[in-house]
C-alpha positions as CSV (number, residue, x, y, z in Angstrom):
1,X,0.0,0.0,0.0
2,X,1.5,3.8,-0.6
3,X,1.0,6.4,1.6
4,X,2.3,9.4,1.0
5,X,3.3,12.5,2.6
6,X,-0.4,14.1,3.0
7,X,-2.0,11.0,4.5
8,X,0.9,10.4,7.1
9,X,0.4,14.5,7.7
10,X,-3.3,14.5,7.9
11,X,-3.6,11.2,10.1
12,X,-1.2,13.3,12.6
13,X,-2.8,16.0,12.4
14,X,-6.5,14.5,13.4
15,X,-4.7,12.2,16.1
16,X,-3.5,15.2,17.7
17,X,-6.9,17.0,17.6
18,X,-8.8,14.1,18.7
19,X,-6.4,13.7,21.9
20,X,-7.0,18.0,22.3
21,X,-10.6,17.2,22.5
22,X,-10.3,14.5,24.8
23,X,-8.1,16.4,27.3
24,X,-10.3,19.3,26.5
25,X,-13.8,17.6,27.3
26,X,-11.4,16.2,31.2
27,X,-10.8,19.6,31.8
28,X,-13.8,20.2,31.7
29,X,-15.6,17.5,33.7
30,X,-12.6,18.2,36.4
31,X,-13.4,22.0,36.0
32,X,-17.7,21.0,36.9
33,X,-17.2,18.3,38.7
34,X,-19.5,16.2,36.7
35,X,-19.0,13.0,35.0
36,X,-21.8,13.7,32.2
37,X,-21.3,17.0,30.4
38,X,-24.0,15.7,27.4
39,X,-26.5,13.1,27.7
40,X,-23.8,11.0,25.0
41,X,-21.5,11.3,28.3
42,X,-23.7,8.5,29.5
43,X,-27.3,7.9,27.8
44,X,-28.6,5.9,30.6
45,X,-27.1,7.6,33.8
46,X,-28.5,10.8,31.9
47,X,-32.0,9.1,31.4
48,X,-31.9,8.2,35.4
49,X,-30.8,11.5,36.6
50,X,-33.7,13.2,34.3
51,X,-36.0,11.4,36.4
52,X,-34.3,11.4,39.9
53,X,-34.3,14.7,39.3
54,X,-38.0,15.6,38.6
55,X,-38.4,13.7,41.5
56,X,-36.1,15.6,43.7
57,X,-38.2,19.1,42.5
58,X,-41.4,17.2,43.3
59,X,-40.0,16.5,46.4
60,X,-39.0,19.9,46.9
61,X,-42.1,21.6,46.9
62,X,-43.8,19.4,48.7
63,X,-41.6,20.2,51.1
64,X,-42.3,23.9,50.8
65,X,-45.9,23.3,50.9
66,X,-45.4,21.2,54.0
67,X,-43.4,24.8,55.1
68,X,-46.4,27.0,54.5
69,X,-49.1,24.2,56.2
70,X,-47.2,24.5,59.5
71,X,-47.0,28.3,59.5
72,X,-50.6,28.5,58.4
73,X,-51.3,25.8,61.0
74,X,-49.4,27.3,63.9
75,X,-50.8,30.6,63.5
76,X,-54.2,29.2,63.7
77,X,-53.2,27.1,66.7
78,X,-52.3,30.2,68.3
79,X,-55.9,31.7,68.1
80,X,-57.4,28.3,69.5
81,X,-55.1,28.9,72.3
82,X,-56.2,32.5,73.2
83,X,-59.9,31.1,72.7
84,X,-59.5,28.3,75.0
85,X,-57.8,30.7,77.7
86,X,-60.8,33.5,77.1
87,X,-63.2,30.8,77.3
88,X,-61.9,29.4,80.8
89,X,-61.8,33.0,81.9
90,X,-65.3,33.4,81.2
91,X,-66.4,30.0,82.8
92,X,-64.9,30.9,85.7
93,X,-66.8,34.2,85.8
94,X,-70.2,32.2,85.8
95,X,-68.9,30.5,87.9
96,X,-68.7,33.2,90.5
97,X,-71.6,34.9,89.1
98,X,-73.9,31.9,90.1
99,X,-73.3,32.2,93.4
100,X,-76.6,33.8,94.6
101,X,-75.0,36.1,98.1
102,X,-73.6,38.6,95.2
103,X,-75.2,42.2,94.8
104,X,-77.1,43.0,92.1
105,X,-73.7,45.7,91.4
106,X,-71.3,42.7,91.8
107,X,-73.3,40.6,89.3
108,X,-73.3,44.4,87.4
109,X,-69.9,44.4,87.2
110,X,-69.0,40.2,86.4
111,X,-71.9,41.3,82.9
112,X,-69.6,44.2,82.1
113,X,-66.5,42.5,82.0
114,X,-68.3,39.1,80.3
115,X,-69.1,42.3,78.1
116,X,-65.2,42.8,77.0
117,X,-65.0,39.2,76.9
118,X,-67.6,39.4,74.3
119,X,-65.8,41.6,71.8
120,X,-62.6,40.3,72.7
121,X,-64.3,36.8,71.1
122,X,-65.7,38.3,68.2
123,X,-62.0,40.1,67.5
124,X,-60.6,36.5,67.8
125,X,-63.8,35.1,65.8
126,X,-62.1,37.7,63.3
127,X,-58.5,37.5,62.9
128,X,-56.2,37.7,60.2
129,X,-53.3,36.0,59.2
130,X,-49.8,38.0,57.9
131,X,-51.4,38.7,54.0
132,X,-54.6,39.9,55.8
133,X,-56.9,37.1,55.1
134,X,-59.4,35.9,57.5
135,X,-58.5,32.5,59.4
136,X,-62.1,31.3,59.9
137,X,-64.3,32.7,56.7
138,X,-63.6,29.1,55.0
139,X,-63.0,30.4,50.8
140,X,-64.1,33.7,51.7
141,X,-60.6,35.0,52.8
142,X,-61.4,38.2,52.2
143,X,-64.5,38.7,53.8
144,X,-64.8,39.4,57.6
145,X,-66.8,36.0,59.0
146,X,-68.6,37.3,61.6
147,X,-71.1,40.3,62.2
148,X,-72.5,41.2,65.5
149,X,-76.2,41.5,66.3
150,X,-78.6,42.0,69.3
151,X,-78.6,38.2,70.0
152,X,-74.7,37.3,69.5
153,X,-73.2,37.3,65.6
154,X,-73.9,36.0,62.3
155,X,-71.7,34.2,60.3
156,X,-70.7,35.8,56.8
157,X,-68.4,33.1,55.6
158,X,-68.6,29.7,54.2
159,X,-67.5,26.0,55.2
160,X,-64.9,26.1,52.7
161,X,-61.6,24.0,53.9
162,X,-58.6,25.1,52.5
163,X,-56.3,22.3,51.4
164,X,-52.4,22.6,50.7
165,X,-51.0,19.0,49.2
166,X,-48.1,18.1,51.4
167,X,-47.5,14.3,49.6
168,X,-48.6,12.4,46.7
169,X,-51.8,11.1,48.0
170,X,-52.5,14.2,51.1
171,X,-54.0,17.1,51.1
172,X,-53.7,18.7,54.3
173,X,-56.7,21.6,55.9
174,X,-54.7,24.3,56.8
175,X,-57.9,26.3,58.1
176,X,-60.9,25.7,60.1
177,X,-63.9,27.4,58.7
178,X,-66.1,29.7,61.7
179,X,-69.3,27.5,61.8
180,X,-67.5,24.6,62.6
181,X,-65.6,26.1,65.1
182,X,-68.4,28.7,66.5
183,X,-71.6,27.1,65.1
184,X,-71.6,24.1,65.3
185,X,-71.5,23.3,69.1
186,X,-74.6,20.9,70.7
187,X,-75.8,22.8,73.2
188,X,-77.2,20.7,76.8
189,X,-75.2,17.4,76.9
190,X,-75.1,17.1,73.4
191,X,-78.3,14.9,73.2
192,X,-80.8,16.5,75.2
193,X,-81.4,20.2,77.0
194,X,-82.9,20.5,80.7
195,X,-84.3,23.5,82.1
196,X,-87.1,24.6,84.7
197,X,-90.0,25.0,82.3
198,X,-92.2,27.1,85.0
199,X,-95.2,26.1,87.4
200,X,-98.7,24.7,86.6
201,X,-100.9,25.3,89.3
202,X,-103.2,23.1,89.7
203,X,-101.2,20.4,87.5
204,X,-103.6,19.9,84.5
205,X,-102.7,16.8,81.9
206,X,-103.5,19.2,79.0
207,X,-102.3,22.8,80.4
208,X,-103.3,26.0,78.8
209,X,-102.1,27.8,76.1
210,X,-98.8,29.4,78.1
211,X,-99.3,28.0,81.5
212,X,-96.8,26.1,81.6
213,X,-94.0,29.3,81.7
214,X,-96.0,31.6,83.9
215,X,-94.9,32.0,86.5
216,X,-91.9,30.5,87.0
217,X,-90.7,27.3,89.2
218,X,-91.9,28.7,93.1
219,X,-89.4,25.7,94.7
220,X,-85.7,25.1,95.3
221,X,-85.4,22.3,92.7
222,X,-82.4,22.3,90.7
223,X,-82.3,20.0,87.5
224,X,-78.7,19.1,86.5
225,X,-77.7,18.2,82.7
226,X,-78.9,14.3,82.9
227,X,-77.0,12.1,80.9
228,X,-77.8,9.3,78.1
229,X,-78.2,5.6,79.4
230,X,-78.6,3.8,75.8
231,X,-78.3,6.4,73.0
232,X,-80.2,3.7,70.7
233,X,-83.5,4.0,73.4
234,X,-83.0,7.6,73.3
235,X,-82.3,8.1,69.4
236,X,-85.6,5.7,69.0
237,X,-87.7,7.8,70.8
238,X,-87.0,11.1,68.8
239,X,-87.3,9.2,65.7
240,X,-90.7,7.6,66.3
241,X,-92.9,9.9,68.5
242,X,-95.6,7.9,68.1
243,X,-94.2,5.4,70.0
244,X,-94.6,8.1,73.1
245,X,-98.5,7.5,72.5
246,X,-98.4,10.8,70.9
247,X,-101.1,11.9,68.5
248,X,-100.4,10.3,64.9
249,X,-101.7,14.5,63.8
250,X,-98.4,16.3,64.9
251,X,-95.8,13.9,65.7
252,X,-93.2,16.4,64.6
253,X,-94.1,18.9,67.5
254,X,-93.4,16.2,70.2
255,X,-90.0,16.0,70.3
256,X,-89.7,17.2,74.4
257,X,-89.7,15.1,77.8
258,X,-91.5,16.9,81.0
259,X,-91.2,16.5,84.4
260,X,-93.9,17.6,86.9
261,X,-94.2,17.3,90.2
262,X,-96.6,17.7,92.8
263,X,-96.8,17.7,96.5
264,X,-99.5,14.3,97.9
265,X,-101.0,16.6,101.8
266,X,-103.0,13.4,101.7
267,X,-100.0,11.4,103.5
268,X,-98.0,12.2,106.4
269,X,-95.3,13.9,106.0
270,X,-96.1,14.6,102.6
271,X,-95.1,12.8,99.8
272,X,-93.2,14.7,96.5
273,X,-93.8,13.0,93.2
274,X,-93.7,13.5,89.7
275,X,-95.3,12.8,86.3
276,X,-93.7,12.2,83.2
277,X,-95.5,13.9,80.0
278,X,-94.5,14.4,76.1
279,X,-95.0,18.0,75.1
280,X,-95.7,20.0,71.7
281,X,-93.5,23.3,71.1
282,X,-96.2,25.4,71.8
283,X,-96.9,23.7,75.5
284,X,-99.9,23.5,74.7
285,X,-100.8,19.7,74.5
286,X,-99.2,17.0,76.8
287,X,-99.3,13.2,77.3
288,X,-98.5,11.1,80.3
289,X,-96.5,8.9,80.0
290,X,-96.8,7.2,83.0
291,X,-99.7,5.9,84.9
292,X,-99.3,6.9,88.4
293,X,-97.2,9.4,90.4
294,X,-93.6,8.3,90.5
295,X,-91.8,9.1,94.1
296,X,-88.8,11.7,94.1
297,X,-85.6,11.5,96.0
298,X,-83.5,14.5,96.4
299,X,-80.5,14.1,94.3
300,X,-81.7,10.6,93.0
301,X,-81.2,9.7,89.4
302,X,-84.5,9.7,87.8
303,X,-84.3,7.1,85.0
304,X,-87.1,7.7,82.4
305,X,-87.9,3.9,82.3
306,X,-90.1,1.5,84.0
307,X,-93.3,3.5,82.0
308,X,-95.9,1.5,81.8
309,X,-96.9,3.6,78.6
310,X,-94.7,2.1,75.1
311,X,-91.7,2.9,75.3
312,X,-90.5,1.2,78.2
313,X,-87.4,3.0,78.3
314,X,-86.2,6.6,76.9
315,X,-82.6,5.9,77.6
316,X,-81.9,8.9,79.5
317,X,-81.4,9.9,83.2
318,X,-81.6,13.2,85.1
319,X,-81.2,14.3,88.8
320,X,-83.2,16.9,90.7
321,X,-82.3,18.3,94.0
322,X,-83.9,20.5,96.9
323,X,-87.9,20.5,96.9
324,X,-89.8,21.4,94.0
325,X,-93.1,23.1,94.7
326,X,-96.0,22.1,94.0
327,X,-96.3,22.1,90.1
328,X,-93.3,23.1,89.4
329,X,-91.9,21.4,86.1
330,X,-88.4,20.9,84.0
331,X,-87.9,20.3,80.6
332,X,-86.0,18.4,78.3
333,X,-85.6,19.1,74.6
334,X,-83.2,17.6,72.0
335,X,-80.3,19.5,72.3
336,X,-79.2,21.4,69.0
337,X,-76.8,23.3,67.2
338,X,-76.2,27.0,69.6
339,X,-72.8,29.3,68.8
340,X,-70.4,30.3,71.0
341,X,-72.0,34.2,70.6
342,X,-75.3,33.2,71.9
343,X,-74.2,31.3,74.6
344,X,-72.3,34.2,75.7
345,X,-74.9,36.6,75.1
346,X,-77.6,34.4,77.4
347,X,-75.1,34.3,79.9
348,X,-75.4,37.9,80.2
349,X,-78.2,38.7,79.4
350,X,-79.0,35.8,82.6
351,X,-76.6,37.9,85.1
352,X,-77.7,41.4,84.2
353,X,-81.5,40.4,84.6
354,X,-80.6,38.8,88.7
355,X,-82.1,37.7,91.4
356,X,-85.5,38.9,92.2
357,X,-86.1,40.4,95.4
358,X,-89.5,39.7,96.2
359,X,-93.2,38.0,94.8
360,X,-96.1,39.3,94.3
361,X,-98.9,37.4,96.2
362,X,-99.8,35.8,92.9
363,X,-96.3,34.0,92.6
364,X,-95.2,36.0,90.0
365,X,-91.4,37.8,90.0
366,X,-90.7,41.2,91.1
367,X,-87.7,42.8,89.5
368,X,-86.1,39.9,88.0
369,X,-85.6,35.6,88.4
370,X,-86.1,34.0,91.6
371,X,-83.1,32.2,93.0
372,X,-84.0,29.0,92.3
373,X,-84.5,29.8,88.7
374,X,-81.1,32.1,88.3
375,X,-79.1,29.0,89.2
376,X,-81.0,27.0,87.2
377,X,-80.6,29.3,83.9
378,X,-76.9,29.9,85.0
379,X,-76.2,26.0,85.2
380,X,-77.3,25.7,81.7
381,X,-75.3,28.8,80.5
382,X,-72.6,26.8,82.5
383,X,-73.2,23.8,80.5
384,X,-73.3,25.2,77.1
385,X,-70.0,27.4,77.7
386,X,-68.5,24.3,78.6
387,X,-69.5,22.9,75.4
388,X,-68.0,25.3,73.7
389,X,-64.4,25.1,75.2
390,X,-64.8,21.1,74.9
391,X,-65.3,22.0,71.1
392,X,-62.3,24.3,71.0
393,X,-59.9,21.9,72.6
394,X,-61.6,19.1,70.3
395,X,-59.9,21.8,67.0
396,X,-57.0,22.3,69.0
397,X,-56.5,18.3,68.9
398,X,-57.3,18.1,65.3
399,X,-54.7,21.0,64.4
400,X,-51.8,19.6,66.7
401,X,-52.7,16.0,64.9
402,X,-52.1,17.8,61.5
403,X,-48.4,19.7,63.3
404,X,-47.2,16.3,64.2
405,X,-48.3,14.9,60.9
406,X,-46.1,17.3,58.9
407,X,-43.4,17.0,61.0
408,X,-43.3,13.3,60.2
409,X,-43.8,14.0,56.6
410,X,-41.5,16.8,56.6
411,X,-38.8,14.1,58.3
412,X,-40.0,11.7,55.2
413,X,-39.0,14.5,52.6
414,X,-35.8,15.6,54.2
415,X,-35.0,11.8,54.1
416,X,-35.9,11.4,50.4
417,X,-34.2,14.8,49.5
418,X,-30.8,13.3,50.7
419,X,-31.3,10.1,48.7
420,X,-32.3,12.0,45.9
421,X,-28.6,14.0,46.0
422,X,-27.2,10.7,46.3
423,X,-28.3,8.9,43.7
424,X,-27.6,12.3,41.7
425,X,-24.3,12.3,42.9
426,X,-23.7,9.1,41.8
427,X,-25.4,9.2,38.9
428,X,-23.6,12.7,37.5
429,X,-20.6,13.7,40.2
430,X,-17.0,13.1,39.2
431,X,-14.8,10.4,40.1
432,X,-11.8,12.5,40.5
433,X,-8.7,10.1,41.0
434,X,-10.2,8.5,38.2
435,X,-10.7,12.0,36.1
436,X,-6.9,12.7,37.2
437,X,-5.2,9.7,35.6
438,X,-6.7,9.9,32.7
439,X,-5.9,13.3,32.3
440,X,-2.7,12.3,32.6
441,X,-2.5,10.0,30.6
442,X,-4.2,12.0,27.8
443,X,-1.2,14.4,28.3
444,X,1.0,12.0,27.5
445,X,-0.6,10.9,24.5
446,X,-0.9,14.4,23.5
447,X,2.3,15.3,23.7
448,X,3.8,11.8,22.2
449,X,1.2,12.5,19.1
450,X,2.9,15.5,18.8
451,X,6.2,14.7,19.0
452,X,5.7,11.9,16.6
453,X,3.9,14.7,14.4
454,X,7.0,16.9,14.8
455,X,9.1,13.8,13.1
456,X,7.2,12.4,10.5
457,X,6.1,16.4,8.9
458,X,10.0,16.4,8.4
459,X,10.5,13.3,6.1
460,X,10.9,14.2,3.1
461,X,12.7,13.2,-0.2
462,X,14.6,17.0,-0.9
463,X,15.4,16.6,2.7
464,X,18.3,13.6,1.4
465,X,18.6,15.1,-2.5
């Protein structure tokens, strides 16, 4: 084969550029410490680190998401905390208010400051978080929840939760809309209310249209909250009234439990006992359940069972203490949905209106409650404030649950972010004793290409003629 001159210059000539190149393209990886420079580096480690790497974003801003959740989170946990102490501040002042020694100006000046409570709740009700929207208006960030009016507030906002997604399959609340936290609190024991209904003098089966709340209890009973035996009795009841041999015509309007009690002069000493009826809304028809007078114990758990009318058993028991008068009466009603607001405001509105000082000889109250019906009003109030704070700490549960669960998913991502850089690292970092010798060696060849160039761009025929 001949090869001449050109072919031995040209083949030197692209041997030296192609070891340039190389050392060029080592320089460089040793310059970025990276092993892949172009996907033709490595085609596969390139097509793994593609999609380690949208994985390591997704990661990423999950992990800013879980960020904002906690800071959203914590400053609504915050607020829940300032509720919960306001609210145990205010219990504490009915507390003190029910006791019935105070002066009319002491019980003035527990209202006024229950007063300062009150707006202090709505401000709280109210609050905004650092880019000014409200933390309890659900979607309606912009638009101030609540509005107050004669009987408490009004809710403006909606039930909107507002979700951030913190992992693949979780979307996290980061709010909790007003109703849910304000609203939507049972009121009584969260089945059933009690209160003193008034006194029906003489005790008729069917009373008259407003009897039954004029005038008001004339004894020293006290009802307390009662409590549910068998919720399935109890739920039974309220959804079949007919089975409380109640009218088939309105069977809808009896949906509350009366007690009434009377006073038997016919035995020595006389004898306290009670009647169990059903009762419209109106109070205006009632139905015994019970066939004869049922004995009373002060402070004895009445259980509403043992009727000898269908059903057998309500499911539910109360307690009345000290000695109801003669046709005095308390009530029980399905409890139902009463916010925080109008549980404050009857509180109030209970301790501005007082004691009354005196009867007039028909029984009826001078100049406010009687005693016996203040505490009776108050311990109610009592109850239903209680609810509230029970529903508070219930929100303050659920938003510490949801801290703690981002921490551990926040611990998850921090775990997968550092895999992710390692499997990048392994994927695209340098191997630098590695990169080194064969830079080195790719001098060498370099400069021996050259040399060799150097030699064989010399030979030459005139070079010898």
């Amino acid at each position: 084969m001949r090869v001449s001159t050109s072919q031995i210059f040209d083949s030197g000539y692209r041997g030296i550029g192609s070891n340039q190149f190389d050392l060029f393209k080592l320089q460089n990886h040793l310059s970025t410490g990276r092993r892949m420079l172009a996907p033709e580096d490595d085609p596969v480690a390139a097509a793994q680190a593609l999609v380690v790497t949208q994985s390591q974003s997704v990661n990423g801003q999950y992990l800013t998401n879980q960020a904002d959740a906690k800071d959203r989170l914590g400053v609504l946990d915050g607020q829940l905390q300032s509720l919960n102490n306001l609210l145990q501040h205010v219990r504490e002042r009915v507390v003190q208010a029910g006791n019935t020694s105070l002066t009319g100006a002491d019980r003035s000046y527990i209202a006024d400051e229950l007063e300062s409570r009150f707006s202090e709740l709505l401000g709280l009700a109210n609050a905004q978080d650092a880019t000014g929207n409200y933390l309890f208006s659900g979607y309606q960030g912009t638009l101030k929840p609540f509005a107050q009016t004669t009987t408490g507030a009004s809710y403006q906002g909606d039930e909107g939760v507002r979700l951030l997604q913190v992992e693949a399959a979780r979307d996290m609340p980061t709010n909790i809309s007003g109703i849910e936290l304000f609203g939507r609190i049972m009121n009584g024991n969260g089945s059933f209310k009690t209160s003193a209904s008034g006194n029906v003098v003489p005790l008729p089966v069917v009373p008259a249209a407003g009897a039954v709340n004029s005038p008001p209890n004339l004894g020293t009973g006290i009802i307390d909250q009662g409590s549910v035996r068998d919720i399935t009795a109890w739920n039974a009841a309220l959804a079949s009234p007919t089975a409380l041999a109640v009218p088939a015509t309105v069977p809808q309007e009896y949906l509350d439990i009366e007690l009434r009690f009377s006073v038997n002069n016919a035995v020595t000493p006389p004898l306290t006992e009670y009647n169990v009826f059903t009762v419209n809304k109106a109070r205006t028809v009632a139905t015994q359940l019970n066939a004869a007078p049922l004995a009373y114990t002060p402070g004895q758990a009445i259980n509403l069972n043992g009727l000898t009318t269908t059903p057998a058993d309500l499911g539910i028991s109360v307690s009345v203490s000290g000695n109801p008068a003669n046709g005095d009466s308390f009530l029980l009603t399905s409890s139902v949905n009463q916010d925080i607001f109008t549980t404050l405001r009857n509180t109030i509105n209970t301790i501005r209106q007082g004691v009354a000082p005196s009867l007039d000889p028909t029984g009826n109250v001078i100049g406010g409650i009687s005693p016996i019906e203040y505490s009776n009003r108050l311990a109610g109030n009592l109850q239903d404030m209680s609810n509230a704070l029970e529903n508070v700490n219930r929100m303050q549960s659920t938003v510490g649950a949801r801290l703690h669960e981002l921490g551990a998913l926040s611990n998850t991502g921090e775990d997968k972010k550092l895999q992710y850089a390692t499997s990048l690292s392994a994927l695209q970092d340098l191997d630098y004793a590695k990169a080194i010798s064969d830079l080195t060696r790719k001098q060498m060849q370099l400069e021996a290409a050259q040399i060799s160039f150097k030699q064989t761009s010399q030979l030459s025929l005139f070079s010898i003629l």
